[in-house]
Residue frames as a rotation matrix with the C-alpha (Angstrom) as fourth column:
UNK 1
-0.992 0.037 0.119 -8.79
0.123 0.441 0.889 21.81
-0.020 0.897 -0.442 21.81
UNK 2
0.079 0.984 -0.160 -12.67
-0.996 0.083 0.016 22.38
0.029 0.158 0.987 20.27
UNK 3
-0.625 0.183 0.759 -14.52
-0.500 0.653 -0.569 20.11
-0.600 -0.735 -0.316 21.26
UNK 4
0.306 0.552 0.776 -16.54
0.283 0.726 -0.627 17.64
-0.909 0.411 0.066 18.93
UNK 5
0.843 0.020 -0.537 -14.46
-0.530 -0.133 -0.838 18.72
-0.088 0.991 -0.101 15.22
UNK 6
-0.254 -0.964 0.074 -11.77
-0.932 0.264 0.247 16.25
-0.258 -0.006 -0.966 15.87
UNK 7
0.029 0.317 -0.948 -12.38
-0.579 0.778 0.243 12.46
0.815 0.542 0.206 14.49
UNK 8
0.579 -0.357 0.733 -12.44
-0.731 0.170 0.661 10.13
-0.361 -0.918 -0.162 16.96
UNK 9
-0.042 -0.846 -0.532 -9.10
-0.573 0.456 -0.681 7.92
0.819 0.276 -0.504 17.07
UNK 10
0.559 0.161 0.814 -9.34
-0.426 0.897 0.115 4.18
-0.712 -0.411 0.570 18.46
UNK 11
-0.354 -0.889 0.289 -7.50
-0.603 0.453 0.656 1.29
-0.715 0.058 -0.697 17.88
UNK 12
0.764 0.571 -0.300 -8.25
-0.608 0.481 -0.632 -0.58
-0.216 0.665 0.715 14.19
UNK 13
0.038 -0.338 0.940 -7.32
0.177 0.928 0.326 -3.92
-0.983 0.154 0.096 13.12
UNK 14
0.418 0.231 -0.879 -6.24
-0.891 -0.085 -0.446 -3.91
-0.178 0.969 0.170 9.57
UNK 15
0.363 0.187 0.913 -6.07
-0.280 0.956 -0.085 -6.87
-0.889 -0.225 0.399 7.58
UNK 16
-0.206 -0.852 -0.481 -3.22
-0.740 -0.186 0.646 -7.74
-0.640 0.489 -0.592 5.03
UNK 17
0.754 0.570 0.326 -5.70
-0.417 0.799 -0.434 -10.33
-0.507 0.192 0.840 2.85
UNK 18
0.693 -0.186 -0.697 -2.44
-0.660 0.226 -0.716 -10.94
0.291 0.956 0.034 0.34
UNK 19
-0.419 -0.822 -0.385 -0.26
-0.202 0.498 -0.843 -12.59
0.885 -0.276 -0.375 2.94
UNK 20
0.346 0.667 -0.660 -2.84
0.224 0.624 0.748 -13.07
0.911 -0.406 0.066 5.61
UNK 21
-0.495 -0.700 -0.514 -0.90
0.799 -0.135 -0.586 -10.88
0.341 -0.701 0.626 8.10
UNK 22
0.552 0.758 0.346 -2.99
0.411 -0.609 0.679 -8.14
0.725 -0.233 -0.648 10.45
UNK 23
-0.936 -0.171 0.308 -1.76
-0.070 -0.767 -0.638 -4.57
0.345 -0.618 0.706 12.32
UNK 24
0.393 0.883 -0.256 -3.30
0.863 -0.258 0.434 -3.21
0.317 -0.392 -0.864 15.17
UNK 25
-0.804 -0.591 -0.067 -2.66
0.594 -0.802 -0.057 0.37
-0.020 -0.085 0.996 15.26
UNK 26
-0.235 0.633 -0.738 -4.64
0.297 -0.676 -0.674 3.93
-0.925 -0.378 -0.029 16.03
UNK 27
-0.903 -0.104 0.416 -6.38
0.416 -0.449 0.791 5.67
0.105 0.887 0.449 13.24
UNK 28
-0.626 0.468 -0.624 -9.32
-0.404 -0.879 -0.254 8.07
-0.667 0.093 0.739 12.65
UNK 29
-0.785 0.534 -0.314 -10.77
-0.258 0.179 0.949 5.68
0.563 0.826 -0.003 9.72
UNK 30
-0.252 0.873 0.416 -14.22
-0.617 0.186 -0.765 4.74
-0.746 -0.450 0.492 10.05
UNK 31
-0.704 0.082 -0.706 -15.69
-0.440 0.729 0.524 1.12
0.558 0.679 -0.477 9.05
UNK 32
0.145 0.859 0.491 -18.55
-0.922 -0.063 0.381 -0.92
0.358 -0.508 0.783 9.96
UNK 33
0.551 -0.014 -0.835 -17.03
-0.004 1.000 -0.019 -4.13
0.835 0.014 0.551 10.11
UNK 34
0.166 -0.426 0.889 -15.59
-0.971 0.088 0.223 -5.47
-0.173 -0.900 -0.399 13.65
UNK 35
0.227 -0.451 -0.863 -13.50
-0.407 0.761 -0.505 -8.31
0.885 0.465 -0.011 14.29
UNK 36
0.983 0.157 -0.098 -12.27
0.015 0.460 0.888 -10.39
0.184 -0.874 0.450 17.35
UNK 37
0.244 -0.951 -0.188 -8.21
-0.696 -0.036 -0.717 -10.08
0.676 0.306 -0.671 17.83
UNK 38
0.256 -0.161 -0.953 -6.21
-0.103 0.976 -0.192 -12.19
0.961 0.147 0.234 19.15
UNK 39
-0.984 0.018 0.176 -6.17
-0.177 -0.165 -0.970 -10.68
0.011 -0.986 0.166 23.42
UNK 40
-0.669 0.734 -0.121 -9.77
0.715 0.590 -0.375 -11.10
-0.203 -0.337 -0.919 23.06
UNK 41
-0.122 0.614 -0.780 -11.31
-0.283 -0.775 -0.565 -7.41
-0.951 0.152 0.268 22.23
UNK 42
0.127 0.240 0.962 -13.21
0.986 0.073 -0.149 -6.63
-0.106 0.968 -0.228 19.26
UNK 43
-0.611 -0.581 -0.538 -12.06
0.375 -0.810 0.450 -3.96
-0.698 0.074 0.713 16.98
UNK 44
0.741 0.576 -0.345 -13.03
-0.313 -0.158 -0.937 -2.29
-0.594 0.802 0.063 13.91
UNK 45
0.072 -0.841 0.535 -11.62
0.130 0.540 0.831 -3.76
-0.989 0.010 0.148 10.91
UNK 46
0.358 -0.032 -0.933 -10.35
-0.668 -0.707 -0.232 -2.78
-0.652 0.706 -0.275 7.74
UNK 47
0.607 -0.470 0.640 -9.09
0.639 0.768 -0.043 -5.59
-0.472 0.435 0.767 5.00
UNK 48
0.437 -0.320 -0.840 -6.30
-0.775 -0.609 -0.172 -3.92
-0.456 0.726 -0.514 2.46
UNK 49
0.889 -0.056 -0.455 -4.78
-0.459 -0.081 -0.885 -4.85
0.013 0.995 -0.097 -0.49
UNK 50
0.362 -0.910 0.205 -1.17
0.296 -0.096 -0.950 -4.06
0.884 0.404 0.235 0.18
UNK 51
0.954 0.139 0.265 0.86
-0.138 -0.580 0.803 -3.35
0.265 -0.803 -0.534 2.80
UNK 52
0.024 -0.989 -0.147 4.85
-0.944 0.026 -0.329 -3.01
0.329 0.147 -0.933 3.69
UNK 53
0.093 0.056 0.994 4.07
-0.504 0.864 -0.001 -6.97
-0.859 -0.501 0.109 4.33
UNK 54
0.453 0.016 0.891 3.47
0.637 0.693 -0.336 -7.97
-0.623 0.721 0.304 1.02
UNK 55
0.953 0.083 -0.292 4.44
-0.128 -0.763 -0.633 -4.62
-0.275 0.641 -0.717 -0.86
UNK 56
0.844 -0.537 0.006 7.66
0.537 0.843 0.020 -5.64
-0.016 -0.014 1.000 -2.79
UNK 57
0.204 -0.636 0.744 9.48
-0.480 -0.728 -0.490 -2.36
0.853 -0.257 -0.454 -2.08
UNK 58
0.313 -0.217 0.925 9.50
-0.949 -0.044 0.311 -2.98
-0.027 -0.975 -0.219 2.00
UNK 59
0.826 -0.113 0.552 10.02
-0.117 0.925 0.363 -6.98
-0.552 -0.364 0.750 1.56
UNK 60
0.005 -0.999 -0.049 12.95
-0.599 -0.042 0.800 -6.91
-0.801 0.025 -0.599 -0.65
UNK 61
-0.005 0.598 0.801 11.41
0.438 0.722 -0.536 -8.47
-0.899 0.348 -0.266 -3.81
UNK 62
0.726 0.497 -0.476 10.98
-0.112 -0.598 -0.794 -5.71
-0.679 0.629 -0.378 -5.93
UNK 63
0.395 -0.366 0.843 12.74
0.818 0.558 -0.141 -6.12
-0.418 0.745 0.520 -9.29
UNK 64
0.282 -0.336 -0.899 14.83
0.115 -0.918 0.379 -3.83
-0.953 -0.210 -0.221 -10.53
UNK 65
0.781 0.115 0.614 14.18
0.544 0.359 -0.759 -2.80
-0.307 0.926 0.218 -14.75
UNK 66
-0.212 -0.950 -0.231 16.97
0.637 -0.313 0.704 -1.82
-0.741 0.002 0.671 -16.75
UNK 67
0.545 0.837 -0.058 15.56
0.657 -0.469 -0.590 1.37
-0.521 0.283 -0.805 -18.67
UNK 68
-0.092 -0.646 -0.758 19.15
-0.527 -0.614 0.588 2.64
-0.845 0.454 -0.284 -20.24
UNK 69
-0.867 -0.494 0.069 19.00
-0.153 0.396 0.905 2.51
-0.475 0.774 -0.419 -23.94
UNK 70
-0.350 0.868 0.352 15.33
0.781 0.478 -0.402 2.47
-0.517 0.134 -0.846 -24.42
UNK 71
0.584 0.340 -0.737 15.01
-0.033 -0.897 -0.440 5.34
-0.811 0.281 -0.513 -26.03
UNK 72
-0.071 -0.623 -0.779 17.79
-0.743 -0.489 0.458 4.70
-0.666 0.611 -0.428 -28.28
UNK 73
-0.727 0.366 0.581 15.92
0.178 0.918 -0.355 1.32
-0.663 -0.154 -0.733 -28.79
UNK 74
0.277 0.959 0.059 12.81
0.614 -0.130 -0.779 2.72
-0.739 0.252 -0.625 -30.23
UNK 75
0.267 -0.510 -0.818 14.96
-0.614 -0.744 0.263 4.99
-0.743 0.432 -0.512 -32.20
UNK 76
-0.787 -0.610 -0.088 17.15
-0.482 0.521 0.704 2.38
-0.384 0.597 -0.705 -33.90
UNK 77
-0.668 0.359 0.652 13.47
0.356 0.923 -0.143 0.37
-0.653 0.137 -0.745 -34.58
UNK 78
0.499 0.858 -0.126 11.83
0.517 -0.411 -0.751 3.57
-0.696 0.310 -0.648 -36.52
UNK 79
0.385 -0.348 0.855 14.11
0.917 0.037 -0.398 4.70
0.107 0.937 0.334 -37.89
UNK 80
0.984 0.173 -0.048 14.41
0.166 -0.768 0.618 8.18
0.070 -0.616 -0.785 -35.73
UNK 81
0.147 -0.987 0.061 17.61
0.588 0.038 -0.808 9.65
0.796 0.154 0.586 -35.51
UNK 82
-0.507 0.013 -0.862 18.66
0.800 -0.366 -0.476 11.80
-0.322 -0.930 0.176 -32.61
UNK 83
-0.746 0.216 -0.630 17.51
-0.107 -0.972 -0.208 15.19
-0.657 -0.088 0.749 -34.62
UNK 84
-0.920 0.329 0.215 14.87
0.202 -0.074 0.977 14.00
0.337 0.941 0.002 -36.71
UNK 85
-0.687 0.718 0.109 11.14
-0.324 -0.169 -0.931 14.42
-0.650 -0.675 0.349 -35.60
């Protein structure tokens, strides 16, 4: 491998702020903020949004819309037949 065109990869803390839940895992990002975990090292740390913690695909939440007929919806309310334009 060349030497100095690789990122460097270290363990970051990321930080699930919507459920208050935190990964420690390898990545390549770069951040200025450090934190303390919970063995006693400080990391670098990363807050996010979203994550398969709160995201309501991975938790089993997610709602499922019923989108048949919506088209024939908006039709029947304009007045639109299938071949008109």
């Amino acid at each position: 491998m060349k030497e100095e065109i690789h990122p460097e990869y270290k363990q970051v803390l990321f930080h699930d702020t919507s459920v208050d839940k935190y990964f420690l895992v390898g990545s390549t990002l770069k951040t200025d903020q450090t934190k303390e975990w919970t063995d006693g090292n400080t990391y670098p740390y990363y807050p996010l949004d979203v994550s398969s913690a709160s995201h309501p695909f991975y938790t089993g939440t997610q709602k499922i819309v019923d989108t048949a007929g919506r088209v024939d919806k908006f039709r029947k309310r304009y007045g639109m037949g299938a071949g008109e334009k």
